[in-house]
N, C-alpha and C positions, 0 to 999 in steps of 0.2 A: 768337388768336381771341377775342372781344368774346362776354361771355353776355349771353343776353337776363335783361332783369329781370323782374318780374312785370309792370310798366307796360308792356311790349314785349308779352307775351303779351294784356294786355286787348285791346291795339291790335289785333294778330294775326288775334284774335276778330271782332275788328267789320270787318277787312277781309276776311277769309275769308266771314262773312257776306255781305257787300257782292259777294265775284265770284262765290261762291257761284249769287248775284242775278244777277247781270250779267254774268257772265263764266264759260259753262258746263262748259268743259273744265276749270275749277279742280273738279268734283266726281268728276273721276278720278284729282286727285293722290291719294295713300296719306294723307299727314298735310300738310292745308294750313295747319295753324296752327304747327305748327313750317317749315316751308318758309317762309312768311310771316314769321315771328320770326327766321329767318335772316336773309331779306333787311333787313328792319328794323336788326337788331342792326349791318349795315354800313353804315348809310344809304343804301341799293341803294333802297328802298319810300319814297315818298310820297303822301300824300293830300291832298285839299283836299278843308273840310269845309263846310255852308252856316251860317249864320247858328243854325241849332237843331240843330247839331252833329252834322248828319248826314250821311256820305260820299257826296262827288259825283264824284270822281275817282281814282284810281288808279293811281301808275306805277311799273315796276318795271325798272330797268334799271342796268347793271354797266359798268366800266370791265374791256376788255379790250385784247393789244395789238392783235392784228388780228381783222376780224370774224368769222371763221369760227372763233374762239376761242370766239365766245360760244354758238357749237353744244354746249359741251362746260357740261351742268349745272355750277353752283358754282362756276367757272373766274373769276376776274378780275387783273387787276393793277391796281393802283392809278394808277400812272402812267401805263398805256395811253392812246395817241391814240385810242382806240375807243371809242365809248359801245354797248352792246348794248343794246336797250330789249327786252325779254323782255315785257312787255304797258304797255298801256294803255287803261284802262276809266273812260271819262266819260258819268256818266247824267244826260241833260237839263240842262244845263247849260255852253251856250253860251261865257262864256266862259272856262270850266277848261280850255280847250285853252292861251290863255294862260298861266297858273296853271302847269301843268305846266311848261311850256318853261320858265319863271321858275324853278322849284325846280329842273329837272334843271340849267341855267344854273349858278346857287348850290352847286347841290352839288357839281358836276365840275368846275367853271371850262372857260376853253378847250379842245377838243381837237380833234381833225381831223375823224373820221369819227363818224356815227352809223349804226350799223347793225339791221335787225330782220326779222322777215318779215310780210309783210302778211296778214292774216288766215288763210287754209289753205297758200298758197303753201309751198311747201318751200325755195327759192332765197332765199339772204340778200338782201337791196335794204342794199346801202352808198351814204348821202347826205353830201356836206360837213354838217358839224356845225350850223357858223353859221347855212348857209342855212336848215335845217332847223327851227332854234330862234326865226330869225329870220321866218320865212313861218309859224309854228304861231301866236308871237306878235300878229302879224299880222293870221291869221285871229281870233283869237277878239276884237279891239277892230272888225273890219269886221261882228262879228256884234251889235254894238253900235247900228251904224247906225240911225238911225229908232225906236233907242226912245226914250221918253224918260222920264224918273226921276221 
């Protein structure tokens, strides 16, 4: 197991704040800055932050083998063909859906499936990976469109 450092916990902080804000069922976990600092400490958590270093996005998701693995808190395997994505929370900020798909890309390299549930739904939704990484990316440079810099 990997401890978190104190720099893990600052992070922690500012993300907990962050879904706190944005992401409201995070204020019935029991302790979300250690849940937070878990995920962290595997590199399960990434953010993307704006220009005044303030959090725009948020994902959190594990390598599991199959997806119904990822029902089961704290569970992962490294090697799993399965990505679970357990959340993500992007505020105003068009294109951090990009962003994301780029970091989770990076972090897991290839795998097969990505799984998660869609907002209240109970039923896992499993997507080929690619596709998945490949159309988030997608959207966030069509959100691009017609502006201009």
């Amino acid at each position: 197991m990997k401890l978190p450092t104190p720099n893990i916990y600052d992070d922690a902080r500012d993300v907990a704040r962050f879904l706190w804000k944005h992401y409201p069922p995070t204020r019935n976990w029991m302790d979300p800055v250690g849940c937070i600092a878990w995920y962290i400490s595997y590199g399960f958590l990434g953010m993307l932050k704006n220009d005044s270093g303030r959090i725009q996005a948020v994902w959190v998701g594990r390598p599991v083998k199959k997806s119904i693995d990822g029902e089961k808190p704290w569970n992962y395997c490294e090697l799993g063909q399965c990505i679970f994505m357990d959340l993500v929370v992007i505020k105003d900020a068009p294109l951090a859906l990009s962003g994301v798909a780029l970091m989770v890309r990076a972090r897991f390299g290839h795998r097969f499936w990505m799984a998660y549930h869609r907002r209240n739904e109970k039923r896992i939704r499993t997507v080929g990976y690619s596709q998945i990484i490949n159309r988030a990316i997608g959207a966030g440079i069509e959100s691009l469109k017609g502006q201009t810099a």
